[in-house]
C-alpha positions as CSV (number, residue, x, y, z in Angstrom):
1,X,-44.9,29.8,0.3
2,X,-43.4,28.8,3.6
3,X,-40.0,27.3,4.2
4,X,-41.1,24.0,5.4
5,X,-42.9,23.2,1.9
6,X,-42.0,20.6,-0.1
7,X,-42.2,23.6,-3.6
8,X,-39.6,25.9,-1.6
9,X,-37.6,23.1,-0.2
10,X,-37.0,21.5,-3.8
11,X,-38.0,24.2,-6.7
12,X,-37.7,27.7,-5.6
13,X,-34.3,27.4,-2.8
14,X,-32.4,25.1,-5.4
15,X,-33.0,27.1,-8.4
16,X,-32.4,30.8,-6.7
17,X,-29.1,29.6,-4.8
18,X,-28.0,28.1,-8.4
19,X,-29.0,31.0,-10.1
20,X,-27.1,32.7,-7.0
21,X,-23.7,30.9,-7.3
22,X,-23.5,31.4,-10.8
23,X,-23.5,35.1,-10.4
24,X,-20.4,36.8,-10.3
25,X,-21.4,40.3,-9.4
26,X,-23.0,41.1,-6.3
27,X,-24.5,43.7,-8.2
28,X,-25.7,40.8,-10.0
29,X,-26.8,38.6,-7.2
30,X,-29.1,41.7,-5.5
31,X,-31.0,42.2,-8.6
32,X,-31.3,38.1,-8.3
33,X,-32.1,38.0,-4.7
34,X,-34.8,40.9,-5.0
35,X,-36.6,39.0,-8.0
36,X,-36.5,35.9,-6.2
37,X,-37.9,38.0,-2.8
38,X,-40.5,39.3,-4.7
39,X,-41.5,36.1,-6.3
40,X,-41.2,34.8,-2.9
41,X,-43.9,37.1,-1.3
42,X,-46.0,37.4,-4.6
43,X,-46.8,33.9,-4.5
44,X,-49.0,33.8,-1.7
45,X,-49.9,38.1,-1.3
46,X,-49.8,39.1,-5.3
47,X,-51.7,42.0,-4.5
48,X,-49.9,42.8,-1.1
49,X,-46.6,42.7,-3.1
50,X,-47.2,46.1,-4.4
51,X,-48.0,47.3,-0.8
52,X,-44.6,46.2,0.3
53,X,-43.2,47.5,-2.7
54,X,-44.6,50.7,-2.8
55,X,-43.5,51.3,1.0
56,X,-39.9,50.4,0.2
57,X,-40.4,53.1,-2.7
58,X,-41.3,55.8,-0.2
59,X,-38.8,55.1,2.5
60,X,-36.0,54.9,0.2
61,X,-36.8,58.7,-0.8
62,X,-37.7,59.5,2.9
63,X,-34.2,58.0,3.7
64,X,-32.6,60.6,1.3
65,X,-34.5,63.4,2.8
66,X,-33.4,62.3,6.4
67,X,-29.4,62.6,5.0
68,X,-29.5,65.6,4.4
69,X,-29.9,69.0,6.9
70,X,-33.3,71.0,6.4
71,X,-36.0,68.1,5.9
72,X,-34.2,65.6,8.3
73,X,-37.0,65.4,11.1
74,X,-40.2,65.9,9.1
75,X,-38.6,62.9,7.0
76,X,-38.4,60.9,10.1
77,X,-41.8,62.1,11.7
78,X,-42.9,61.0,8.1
79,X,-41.4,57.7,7.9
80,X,-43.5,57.1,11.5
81,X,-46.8,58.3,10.0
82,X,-46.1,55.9,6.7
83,X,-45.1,52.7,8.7
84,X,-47.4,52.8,11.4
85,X,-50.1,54.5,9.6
86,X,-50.0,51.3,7.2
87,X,-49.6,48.4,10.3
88,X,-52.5,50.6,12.0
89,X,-54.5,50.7,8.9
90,X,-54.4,46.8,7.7
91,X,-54.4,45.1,11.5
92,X,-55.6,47.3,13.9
93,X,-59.0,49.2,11.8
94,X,-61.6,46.6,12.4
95,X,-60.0,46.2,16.2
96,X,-60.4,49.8,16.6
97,X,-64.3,49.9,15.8
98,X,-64.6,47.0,17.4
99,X,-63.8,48.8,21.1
100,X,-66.0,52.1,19.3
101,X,-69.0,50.5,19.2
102,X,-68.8,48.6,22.2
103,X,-68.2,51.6,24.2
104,X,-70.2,54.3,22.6
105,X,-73.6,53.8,21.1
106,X,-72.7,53.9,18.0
107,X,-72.7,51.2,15.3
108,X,-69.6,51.6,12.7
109,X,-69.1,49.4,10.0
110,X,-66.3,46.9,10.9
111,X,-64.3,46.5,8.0
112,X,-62.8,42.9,6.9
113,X,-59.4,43.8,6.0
114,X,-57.1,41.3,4.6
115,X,-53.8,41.7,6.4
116,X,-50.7,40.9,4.9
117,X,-48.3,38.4,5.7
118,X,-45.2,40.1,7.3
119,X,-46.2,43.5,7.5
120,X,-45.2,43.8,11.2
121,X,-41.8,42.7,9.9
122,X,-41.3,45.0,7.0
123,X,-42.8,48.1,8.4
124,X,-40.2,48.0,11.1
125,X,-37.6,47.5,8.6
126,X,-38.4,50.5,6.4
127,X,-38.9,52.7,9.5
128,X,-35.6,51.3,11.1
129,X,-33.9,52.1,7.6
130,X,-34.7,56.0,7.8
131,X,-34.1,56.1,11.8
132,X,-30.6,54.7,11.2
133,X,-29.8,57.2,8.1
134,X,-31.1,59.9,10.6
135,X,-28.5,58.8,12.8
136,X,-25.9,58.5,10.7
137,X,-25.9,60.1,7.4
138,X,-23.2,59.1,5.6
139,X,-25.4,55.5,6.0
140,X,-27.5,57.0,3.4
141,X,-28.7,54.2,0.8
142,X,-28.4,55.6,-2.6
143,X,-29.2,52.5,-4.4
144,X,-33.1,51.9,-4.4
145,X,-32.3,48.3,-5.2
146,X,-29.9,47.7,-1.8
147,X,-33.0,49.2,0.2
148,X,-35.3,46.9,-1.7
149,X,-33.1,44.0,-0.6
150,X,-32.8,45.2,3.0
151,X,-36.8,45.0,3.3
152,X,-38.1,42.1,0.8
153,X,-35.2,39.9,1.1
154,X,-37.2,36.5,1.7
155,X,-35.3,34.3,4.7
156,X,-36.8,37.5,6.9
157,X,-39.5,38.7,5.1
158,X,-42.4,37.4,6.2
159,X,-42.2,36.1,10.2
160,X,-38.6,38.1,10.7
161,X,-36.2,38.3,12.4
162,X,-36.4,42.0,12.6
163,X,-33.2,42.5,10.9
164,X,-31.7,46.6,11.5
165,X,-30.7,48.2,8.9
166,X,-27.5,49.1,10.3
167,X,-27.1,45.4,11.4
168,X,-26.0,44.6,7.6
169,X,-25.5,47.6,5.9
170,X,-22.2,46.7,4.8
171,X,-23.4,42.9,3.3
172,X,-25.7,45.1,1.2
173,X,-22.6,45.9,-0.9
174,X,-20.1,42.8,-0.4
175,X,-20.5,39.6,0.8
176,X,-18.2,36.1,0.8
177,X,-19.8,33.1,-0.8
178,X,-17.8,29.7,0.3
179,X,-18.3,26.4,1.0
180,X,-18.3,26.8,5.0
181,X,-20.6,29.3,4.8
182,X,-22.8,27.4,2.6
183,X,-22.4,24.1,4.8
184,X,-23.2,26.1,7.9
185,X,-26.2,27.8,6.7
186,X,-27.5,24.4,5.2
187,X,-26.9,22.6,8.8
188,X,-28.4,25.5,10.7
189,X,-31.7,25.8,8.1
190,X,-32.1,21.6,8.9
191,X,-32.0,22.6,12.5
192,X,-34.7,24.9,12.6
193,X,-36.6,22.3,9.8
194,X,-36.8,20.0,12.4
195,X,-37.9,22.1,15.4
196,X,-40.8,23.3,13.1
197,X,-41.6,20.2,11.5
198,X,-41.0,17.1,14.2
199,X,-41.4,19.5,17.1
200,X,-43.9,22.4,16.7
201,X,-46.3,20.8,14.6
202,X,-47.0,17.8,17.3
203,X,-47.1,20.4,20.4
204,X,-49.8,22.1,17.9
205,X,-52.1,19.4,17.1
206,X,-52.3,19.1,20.9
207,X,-52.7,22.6,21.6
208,X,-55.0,23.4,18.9
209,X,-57.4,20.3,20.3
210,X,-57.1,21.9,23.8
211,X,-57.9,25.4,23.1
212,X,-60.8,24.1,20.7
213,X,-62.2,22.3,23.0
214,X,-65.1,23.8,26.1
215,X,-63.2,25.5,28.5
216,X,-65.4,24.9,31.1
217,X,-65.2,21.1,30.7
218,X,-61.5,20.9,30.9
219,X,-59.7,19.3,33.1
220,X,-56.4,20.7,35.4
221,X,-54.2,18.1,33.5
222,X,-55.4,18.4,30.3
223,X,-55.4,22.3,30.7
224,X,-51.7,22.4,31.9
225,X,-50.8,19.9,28.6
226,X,-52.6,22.5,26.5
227,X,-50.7,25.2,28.3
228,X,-47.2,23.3,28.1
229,X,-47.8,21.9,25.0
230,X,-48.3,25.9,23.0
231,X,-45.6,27.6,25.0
232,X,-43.4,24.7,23.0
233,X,-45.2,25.0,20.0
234,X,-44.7,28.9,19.7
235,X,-40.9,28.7,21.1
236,X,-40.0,25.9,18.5
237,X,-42.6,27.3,15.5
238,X,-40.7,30.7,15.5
239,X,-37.4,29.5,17.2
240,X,-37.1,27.3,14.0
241,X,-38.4,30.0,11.3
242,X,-35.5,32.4,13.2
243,X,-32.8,29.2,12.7
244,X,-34.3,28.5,9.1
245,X,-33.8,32.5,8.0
246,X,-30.5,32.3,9.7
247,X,-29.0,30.0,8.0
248,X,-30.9,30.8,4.6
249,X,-29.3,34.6,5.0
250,X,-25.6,32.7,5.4
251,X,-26.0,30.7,2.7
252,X,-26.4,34.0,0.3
253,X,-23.7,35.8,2.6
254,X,-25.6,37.6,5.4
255,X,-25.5,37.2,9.0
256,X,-28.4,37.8,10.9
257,X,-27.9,38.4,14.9
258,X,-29.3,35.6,17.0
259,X,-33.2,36.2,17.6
260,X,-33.3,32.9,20.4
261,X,-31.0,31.8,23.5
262,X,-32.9,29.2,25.0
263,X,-35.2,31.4,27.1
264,X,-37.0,28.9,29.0
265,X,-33.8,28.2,30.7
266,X,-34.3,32.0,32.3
267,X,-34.2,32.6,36.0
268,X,-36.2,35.8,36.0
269,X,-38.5,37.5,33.5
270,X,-35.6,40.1,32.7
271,X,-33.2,37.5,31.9
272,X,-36.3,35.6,29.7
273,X,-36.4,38.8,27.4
274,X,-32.7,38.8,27.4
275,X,-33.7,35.5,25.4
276,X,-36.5,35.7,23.7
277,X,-37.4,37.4,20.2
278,X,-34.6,39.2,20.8
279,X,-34.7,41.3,17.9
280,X,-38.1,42.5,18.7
281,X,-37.0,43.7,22.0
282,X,-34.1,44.7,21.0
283,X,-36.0,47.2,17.9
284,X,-38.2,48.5,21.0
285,X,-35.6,49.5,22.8
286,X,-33.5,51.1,20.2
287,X,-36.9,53.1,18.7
288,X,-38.8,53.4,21.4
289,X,-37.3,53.2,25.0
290,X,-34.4,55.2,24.6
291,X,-35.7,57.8,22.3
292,X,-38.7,58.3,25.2
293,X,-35.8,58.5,28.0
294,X,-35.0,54.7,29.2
295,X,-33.9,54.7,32.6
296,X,-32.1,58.5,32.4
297,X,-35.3,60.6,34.0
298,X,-36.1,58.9,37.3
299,X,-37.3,55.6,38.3
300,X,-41.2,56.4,38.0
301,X,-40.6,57.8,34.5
302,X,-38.3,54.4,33.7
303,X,-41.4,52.3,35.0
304,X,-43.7,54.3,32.8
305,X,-41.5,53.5,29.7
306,X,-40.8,50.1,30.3
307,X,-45.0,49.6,30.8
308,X,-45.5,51.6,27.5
309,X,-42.9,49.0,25.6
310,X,-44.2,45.9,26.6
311,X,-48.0,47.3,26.3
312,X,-46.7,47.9,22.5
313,X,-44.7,44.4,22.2
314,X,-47.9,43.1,23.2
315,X,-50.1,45.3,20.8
316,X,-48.0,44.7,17.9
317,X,-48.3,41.3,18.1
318,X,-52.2,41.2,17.1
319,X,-55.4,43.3,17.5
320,X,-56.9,41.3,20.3
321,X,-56.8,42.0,24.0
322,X,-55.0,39.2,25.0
323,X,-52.0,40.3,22.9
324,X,-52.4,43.5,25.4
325,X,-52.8,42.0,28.2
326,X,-50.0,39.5,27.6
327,X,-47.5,42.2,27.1
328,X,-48.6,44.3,30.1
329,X,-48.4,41.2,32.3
330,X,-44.7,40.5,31.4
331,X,-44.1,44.3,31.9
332,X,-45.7,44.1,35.7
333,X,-43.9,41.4,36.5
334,X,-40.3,43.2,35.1
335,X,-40.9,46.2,37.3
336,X,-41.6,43.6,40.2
337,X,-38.3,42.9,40.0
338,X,-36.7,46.3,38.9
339,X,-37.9,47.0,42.6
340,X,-36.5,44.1,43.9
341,X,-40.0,42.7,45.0
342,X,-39.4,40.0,43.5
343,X,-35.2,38.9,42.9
344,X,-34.1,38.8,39.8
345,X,-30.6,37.4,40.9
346,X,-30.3,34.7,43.7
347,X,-27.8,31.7,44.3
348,X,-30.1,30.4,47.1
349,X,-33.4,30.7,45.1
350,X,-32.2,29.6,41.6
351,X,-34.1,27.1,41.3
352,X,-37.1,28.6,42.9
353,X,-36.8,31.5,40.5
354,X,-36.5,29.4,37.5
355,X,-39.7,27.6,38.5
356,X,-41.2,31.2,38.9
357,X,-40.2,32.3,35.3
358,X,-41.4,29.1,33.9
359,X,-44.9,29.6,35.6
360,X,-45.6,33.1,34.4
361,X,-44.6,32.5,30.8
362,X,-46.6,29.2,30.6
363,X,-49.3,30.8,32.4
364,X,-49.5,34.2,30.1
365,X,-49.0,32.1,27.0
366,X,-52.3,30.6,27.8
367,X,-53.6,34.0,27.9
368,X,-51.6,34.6,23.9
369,X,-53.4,31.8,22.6
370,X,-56.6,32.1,23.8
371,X,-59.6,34.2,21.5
372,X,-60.3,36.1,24.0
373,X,-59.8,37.1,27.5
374,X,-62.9,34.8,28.7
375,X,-61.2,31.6,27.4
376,X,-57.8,32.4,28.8
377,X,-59.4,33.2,32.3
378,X,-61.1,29.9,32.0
379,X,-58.7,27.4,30.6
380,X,-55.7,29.1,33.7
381,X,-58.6,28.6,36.3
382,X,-58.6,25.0,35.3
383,X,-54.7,24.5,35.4
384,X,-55.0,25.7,39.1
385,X,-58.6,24.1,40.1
386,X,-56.5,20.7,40.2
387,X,-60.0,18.9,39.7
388,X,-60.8,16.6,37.0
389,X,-63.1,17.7,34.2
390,X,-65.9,16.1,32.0
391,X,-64.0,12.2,31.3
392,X,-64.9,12.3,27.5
393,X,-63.1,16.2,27.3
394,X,-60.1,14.6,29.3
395,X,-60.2,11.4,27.4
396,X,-59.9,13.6,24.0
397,X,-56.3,15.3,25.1
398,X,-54.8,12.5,27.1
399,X,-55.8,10.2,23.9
400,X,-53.2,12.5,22.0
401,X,-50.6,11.6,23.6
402,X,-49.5,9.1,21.5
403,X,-45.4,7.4,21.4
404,X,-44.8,10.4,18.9
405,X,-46.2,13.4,20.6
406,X,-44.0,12.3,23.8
407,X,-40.8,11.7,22.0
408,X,-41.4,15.1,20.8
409,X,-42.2,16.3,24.0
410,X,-38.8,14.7,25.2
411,X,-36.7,16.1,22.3
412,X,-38.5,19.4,23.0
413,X,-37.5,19.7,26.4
414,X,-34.0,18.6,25.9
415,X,-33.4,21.6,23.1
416,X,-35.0,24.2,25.2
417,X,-31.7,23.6,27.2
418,X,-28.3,24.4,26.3
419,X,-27.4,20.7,26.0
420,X,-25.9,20.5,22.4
421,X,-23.8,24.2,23.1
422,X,-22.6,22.4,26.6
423,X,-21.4,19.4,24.6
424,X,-19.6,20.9,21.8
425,X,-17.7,23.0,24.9
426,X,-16.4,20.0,26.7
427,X,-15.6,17.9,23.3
428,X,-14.1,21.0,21.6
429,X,-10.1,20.5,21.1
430,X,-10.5,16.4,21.7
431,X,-10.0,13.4,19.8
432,X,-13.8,12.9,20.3
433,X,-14.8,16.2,18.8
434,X,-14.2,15.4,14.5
435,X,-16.3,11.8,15.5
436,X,-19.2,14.3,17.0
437,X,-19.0,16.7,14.1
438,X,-19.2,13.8,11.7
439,X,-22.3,12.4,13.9
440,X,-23.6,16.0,13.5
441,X,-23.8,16.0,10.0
442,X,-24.8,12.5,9.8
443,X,-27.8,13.3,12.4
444,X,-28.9,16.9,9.8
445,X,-29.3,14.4,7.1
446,X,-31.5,12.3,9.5
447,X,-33.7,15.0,10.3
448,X,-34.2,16.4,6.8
449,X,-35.3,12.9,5.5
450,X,-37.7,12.8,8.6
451,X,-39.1,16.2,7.7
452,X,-39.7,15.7,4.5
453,X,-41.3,12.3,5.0
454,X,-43.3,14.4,7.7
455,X,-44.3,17.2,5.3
456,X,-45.5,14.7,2.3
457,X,-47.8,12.9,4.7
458,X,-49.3,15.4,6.5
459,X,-51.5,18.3,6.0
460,X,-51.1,20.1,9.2
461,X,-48.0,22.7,8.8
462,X,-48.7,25.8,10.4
463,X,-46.5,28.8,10.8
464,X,-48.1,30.5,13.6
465,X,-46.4,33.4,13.1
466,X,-47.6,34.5,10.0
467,X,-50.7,36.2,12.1
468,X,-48.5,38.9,13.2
């Protein structure tokens, strides 16, 4: 079940926020929201439910060991063996004998494991559950239900954000339920509706046709649309799951930290991951960077972290070499300019800069997307050939382009900009600014009808996410 389906938009959200409201007890309303979580994930993973369930079961009780004195750091060494061991075992077995038997002469089985959806998600969550109780002790959960909540709770369960436990440990136990709440969360999961459903999915069909298409007969334009057109896709696919989660976890009383701040308006790769899946990066850096030193033992050690987290943001986002190479690539580029060979801050060369941060995470997208590392090589070869490629390969992208994909294309650029957060700033406090709310709501209603008009007449609704 995703969020942009027509059964969760009008059977499952309506009768578990009912169901919700009618509850009186929070007490109440977790036992709710777990049921609903579970039914949630259960209907398209029944047997990975248990999985999830059963990993929940054994961080809760690893959580209480890591409270106390004597078994505190074999609970936490523990906890790493149990989370990773499990994302290592279901995504990352066949990849591993894969690379065996192509570089010893051996020939292991590769195994076809089924890999469930969100278990990059919740594996971070358990583990950043007993990390945090480590920390702090009297965080200590000793309700299994609030720790089931934490993990399975649905807006983030299966493509994130990456929510920390000690992020919301207090809404675990008390939360407000009111109308602005409710009317903020509703406008804010419409938003990211509509960057999935009227945004995303048009860059994708385009995309999709590019990077399906022979590599060798492609074309410098029609590889830079294919480039341009998934960099949007991905941005407003997972920007929009992040808005619709959001506002879903406001809605029932949570508030989740922002995971997007318009990152293709960066002017350096550091400022870009100062934007982008923020959560992620920011989990890395509070479980991983710091814990191996940061910047605290010398610069070549700081350099050796910094390529160690982004070779692991990269892994962890799928068993493929491109993932790898994606994430080591943004990490080269970050220590050019830790070493100020390349500037992260300018006046003079904003604009150049911006043009430079653009380029590399177009270009290394292509690499993301791609099957493999031949494909990617190919298809950025193209974008810089500047030739023309075979006319009927050309013809197929360019014919894609249709009124719709370009107002898309339009609207897309436009919201990868802080235009709407620059408007509400100059109308704030002026006779103007109750006319643009009431326009604002107005325009949400628009853009639900148009997405569920979208969603009944089209089969092509992918979450691209869900892969990792």
């Amino acid at each position: 079940m995703t969020f942009s389906s027509v059964i969760f938009l009008f059977i499952f959200l309506p009768v578990t926020f009912l169901l919700y409201c009618i509850s009186v007890k929070d007490s109440i309303r977790n036992i709710l929201l777990v049921i609903a979580s579970l039914i949630f994930y259960a209907f398209g993973e029944p047997v990975a439910v248990f999985i999830m369930i059963i990993s929940v079961i054994i961080n809760y009780f690893l959580g209480l060991a890591a409270a106390g004195e004597k078994c505190a750091k074999p609970a936490v060494f523990a906890a790493v063996l149990l989370n990773i061991g499990l994302l290592l075992a279901f995504k990352y077995t066949g990849f591993f004998a894969t690379v065996i038997n192509d570089v010893l002469p051996v020939n292991i089985s590769v195994p076809k494991i089924r890999l469930p959806i969100g278990i990059s998600f919740f594996t971070f969550q358990g583990l950043s559950y007993v990390i945090d109780v480590y920390r702090d002790k009297k965080s200590v959960q000793k309700s299994l239900m609030s720790v089931l909540l934490y993990i399975s709770f649905f807006p983030q369960l299966i493509a994130g954000p990456i929510v920390k436990y000690h992020d919301i440990e207090s809404q675990l136990h008390k939360r407000e339920l009111t109308a602005d709440r409710v009317s903020r969360g509703v406008c804010r999961f419409i938003t990211g509706l509509g960057k999935k459903v009227l945004i995303a999915n048009q860059m994708g069909l385009v995309a999709d046709t590019v990077f399906s298409l022979d590599a060798d007969k492609l074309g410098s334009g029609a590889a830079w649309v294919g480039a341009v057109c998934y960099s949007l896709q991905i941005f407003f696919d997972f920007s929009g799951y992040s808005d619709m989660a959001i506002g879903l976890g406001c809605m029932f009383g949570f508030d989740f930290k922002e995971n997007f701040n318009y990152p293709f308006s960066a002017g350096s790769m550091q400022d870009f991951w100062r934007r982008w899946h923020i959560s992620l990066s920011t989990w890395f850096k509070e479980y991983v960077y710091i814990p191996l030193g940061g910047n605290r033992k010398g610069k070549l050690r700081t350099d050796v972290n910094k390529i160690i987290v982004f070779f692991l943001t990269g892994f962890w986002h799928g068993a493929n070499f491109t993932f790898i190479v994606w994430g080591l690539a943004h990490g080269f580029f970050l220590l050019l300019e830790n070493h100020k060979i390349i500037p992260a801050k300018s006046k003079k060369l904003k604009p150049l800069l911006h043009i430079y941060t653009l380029l590399v995470v177009v270009v290394t997208f292509v690499i993301f997307r791609a099957d493999n590392m031949t494909q990617g090589a190919k298809v950025i070869a193209d974008m810089f050939s500047f030739h023309a490629g075979d006319a009927a390969t050309d013809a197929t992208v360019f014919a894609l382009l249709s009124p719709l994909v370009i107002v898309s294309f339009i609207f897309a650029v436009c919201l990868s900009i802080p235009v709407v957060p620059t408007l509400k700033s100059k109308l704030s406090g002026t006779k103007a600014m109750p006319m643009a709310e009431y326009a604002g709501y107005t325009g949400t209603l628009l853009i639900f009808m148009l997405c569920v008009l979208s969603l009944v007449s089209s089969t092509y609704n992918p979450f691209i996410y869900f892969r990792f």
